[in-house]
C-alpha positions, 0 to 999 in steps of 0.5 A: 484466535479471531482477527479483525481486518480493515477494508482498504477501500475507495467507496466504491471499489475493494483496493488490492491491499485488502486481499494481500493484508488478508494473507498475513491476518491469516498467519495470526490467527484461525478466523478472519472478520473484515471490516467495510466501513463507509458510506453505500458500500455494500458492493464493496462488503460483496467483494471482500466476502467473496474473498478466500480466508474471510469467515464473516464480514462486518458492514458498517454503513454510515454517512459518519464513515464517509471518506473513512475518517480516522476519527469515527472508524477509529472510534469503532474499531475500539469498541469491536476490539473486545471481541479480537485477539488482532487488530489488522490493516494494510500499511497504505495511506488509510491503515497508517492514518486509522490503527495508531488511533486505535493502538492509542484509545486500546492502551496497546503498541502498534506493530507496523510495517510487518513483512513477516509473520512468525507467529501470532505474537511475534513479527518481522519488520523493516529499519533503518530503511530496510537495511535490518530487519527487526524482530518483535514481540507484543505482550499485549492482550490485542495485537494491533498491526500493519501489513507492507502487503508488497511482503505476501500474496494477495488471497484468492476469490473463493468458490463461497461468499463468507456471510456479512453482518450489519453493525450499528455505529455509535451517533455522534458529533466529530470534531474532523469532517471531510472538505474535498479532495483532489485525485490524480486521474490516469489509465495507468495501473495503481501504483502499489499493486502494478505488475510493473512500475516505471519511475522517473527522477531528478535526471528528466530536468521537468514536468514536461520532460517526465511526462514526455518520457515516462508515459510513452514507456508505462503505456507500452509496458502497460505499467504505474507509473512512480517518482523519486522524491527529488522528482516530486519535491521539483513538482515534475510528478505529485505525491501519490506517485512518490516510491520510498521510505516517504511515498509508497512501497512497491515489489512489483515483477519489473521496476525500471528507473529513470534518471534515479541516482538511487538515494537510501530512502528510495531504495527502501521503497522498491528493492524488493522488485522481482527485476530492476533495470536502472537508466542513468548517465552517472555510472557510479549512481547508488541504483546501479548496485542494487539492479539487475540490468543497468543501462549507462547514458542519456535516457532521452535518446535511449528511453524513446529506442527502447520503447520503439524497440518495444514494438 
């Protein structure tokens, strides 16, 4: 059984997401092909051969695949389906935008979110917030599927670089092209992939506030930086910060929340944290019952002595 994976990426560098949906597109099948597509990204096909467990990798250089527009890569992941028993991304913003396009033009469900693979045709996945967990069996000839990568290990750097291939992708006009975008620029580490995550919410009462408090905390603990949805709704932090069931997942070895009330739909985000330590002045807030350490009272004076106490 071969799978077929797709390279999370960012143009320019391979995302850690990548390697992670890696070990689970192992657990389906024998022979892993990842899938760079983009424009220029030849360094980027480097970094993914040089991934354990990947046998080949397909390099699919086009200006038509620039931004890794859904429409177009979709369209080439079909016409590849026919050699694949799998279909596989991770679950970030790319794979969630991409593999329902492809489950759709192959005629097939999409298995998301998949936390565990049983075998090649049954996997496990979270519902109802992460409160139950589903067990699913796909019938279909082609299995497509998404990885919640906080769920597996990333795969490590081979000793061999798996050999890459050229393919050509179909000339065409798109009825989707790319305007502009807008990054949020910062020292911090990427958010799904941190070691560490501090997360501010509702309690820190402004934008000025959050960044006056969170960032002293993430740079001595050399941590991402995450939001609750009510701290992102109120415009104290953007979007791409946002832990839940509506933002990001995260399972990083230490999470702490601050002046989170610990709402069903962020706790789906960030449970799975090796460690959580919640800050909040209610001692009745909903966080505390799924942390390992709480700390009852104001985070203004006592986040500062903590970071001071940091050293």
């Amino acid at each position: 059984m071969t799978i077929l994976l797709l390279a999370d990426h960012d143009g320019h560098t391979l995302n850690d997401a990548t390697a992670r949906a890696l070990s689970a597109a192992r657990e389906i099948g024998n022979a892993v092909h990842v899938l760079v597509a983009g424009e220029n990204v030849q360094p980027v096909a480097q970094a993914a051969a040089e991934l354990s467990g990947v046998d080949k990798v397909l390099v699919a250089d086009s200006s038509a695949l620039a931004h890794l527009l859904a429409t177009p890569v979709a369209d080439l992941m079909a016409q590849l389906s026919a050699d694949y028993t799998a279909i596989v991304a991770p679950a970030t913003s790319i794979g969630k935008d991409i593999l329902p396009r492809v489950a759709a033009k192959c005629d097939v469900m999409q298995v998301s979110d998949v936390t565990r693979v049983v075998s090649a045709d049954t996997f496990e996945r979270p519902i109802y917030a992460g409160n139950a967990i589903e067990t699913v069996q796909s019938l279909d000839a082609l299995k497509v599927v998404t990885i919640r990568c906080s769920a597996f290990d990333a795969a490590p750097t081979a000793s061999t670089s798996a050999p890459l291939e050229s393919i050509a992708v179909p000339v065409r006009e798109w009825k989707t092209r790319f305007e502009n975008e807008e990054l949020t620029k910062s020292d911090c580490p990427e958010l799904t992939s941190a070691r560490v995550v501090v997360s501010g919410g509702r309690g820190l009462g402004s934008a000025e506030a959050f960044h006056a408090v969170m960032e002293p905390l993430a740079e001595r603990l050399h941590a991402a930086i995450g939001a609750s949805r009510a701290a992102v709704d109120a415009n104290y932090a953007p979007n791409d910060l946002q832990v839940g069931q509506t933002g990001k997942i995260v399972a990083p070895e230490l999470y702490i929340a601050v002046g989170i009330s610990g709402a069903i739909q962020h706790l789906a985000g960030m449970k799975d944290s090796k460690i959580i330590v919640a800050i909040n002045k209610d001692p009745d807030a909903p966080i505390f019952q799924v942390a390992d350490f709480g700390l009852v009272g104001d985070l203004f004076p006592l986040v500062p002595e903590f970071v001071q106490a940091l050293g």
